[in-house]
C-alpha positions in Angstrom: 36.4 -46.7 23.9 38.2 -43.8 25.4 38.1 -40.4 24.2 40.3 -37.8 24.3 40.3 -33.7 24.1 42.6 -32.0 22.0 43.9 -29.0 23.3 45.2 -29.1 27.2 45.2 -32.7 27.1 47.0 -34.6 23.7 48.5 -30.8 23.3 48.6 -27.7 25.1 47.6 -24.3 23.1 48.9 -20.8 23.9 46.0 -18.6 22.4 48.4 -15.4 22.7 51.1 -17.6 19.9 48.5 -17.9 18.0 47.6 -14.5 17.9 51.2 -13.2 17.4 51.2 -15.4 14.3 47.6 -13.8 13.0 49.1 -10.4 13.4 52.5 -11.1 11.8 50.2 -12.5 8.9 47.7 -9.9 8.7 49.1 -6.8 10.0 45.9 -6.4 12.4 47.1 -6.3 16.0 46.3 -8.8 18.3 43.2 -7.6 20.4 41.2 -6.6 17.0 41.8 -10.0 16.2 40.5 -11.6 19.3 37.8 -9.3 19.5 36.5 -10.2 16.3 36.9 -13.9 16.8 38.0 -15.8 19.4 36.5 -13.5 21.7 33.1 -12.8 20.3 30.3 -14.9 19.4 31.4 -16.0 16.6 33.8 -18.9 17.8 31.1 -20.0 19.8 28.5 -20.1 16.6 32.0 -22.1 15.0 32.2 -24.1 18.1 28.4 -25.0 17.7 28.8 -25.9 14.3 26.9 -22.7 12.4 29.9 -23.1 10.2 29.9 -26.5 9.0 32.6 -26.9 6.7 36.5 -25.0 6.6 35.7 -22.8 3.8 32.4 -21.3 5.0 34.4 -20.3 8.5 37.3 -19.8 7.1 35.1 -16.9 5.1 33.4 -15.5 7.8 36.6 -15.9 10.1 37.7 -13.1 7.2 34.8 -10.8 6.6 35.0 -10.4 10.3 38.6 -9.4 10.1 38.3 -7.6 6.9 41.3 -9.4 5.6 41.6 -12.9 3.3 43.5 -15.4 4.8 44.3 -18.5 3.2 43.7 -21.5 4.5 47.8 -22.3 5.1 47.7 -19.4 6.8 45.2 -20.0 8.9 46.4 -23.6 9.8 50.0 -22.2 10.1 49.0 -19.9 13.0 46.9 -22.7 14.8 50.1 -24.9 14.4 52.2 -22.3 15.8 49.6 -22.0 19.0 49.9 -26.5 19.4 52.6 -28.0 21.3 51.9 -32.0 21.0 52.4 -33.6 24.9 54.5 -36.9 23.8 53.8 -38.7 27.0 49.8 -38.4 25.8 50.2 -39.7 22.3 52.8 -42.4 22.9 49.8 -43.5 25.6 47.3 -43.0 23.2 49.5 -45.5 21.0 49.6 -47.7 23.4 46.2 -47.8 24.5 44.8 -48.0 20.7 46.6 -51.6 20.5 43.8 -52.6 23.1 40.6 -50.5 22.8 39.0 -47.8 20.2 40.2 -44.2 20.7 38.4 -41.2 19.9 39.5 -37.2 19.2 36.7 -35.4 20.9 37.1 -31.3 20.7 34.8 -28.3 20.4 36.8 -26.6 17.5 35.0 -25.8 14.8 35.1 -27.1 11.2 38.2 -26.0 10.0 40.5 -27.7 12.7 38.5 -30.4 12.0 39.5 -31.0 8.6 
């Protein structure tokens, strides 16, 4: 079996497209945003799985912004922040014909689904 990572290997992520997107959505500028999230302890907690499934992050991920996101939305922004490497997953295709493959990746539970 060989695993792979999601983000900076099958696609790179730019955490500040990402938050461009959140603030176009929300209103909220950029640095209350990361504060609140991705930079606090609370992506770690997501990370470590306090959050087990998409909707209970997805609430906390918006009590701690004081704002109610939708689940598009949320994905949308995430999806802006992905840029797929085509070299990785036409390997990955390749290398699936022969052995198992496996997503590995420390996101929490709403990425996951």
């Amino acid at each position: 079996m060989v695993i792979f990572d999601l983000d900076g290997v099958l696609c790179d992520f730019d955490a500040a497209a990402r938050l461009a997107s959140l603030t176009g959505i929300t209103g909220i500028p950029a640095d209350r945003i990361h504060g609140a999230t991705f930079g606090s302890q609370f992506e770690c907690d997501a990370e470590a799985g306090v959050y087990p499934t998409g909707a209970e992050y997805l609430a906390a991920f918006n009590a701690r912004l004081k704002f109610s996101l939708t689940r598009e939305q949320w994905i949308a922004a995430r999806r802006v922040a992905m840029r797929p490497r085509p070299e990785m997953l036409a390997y990955v295709a390749r290398l699936r014909a022969r052995v198992p493959v496996a997503l590995l990746t420390n996101n929490g539970a709403l990425l996951r689904e």
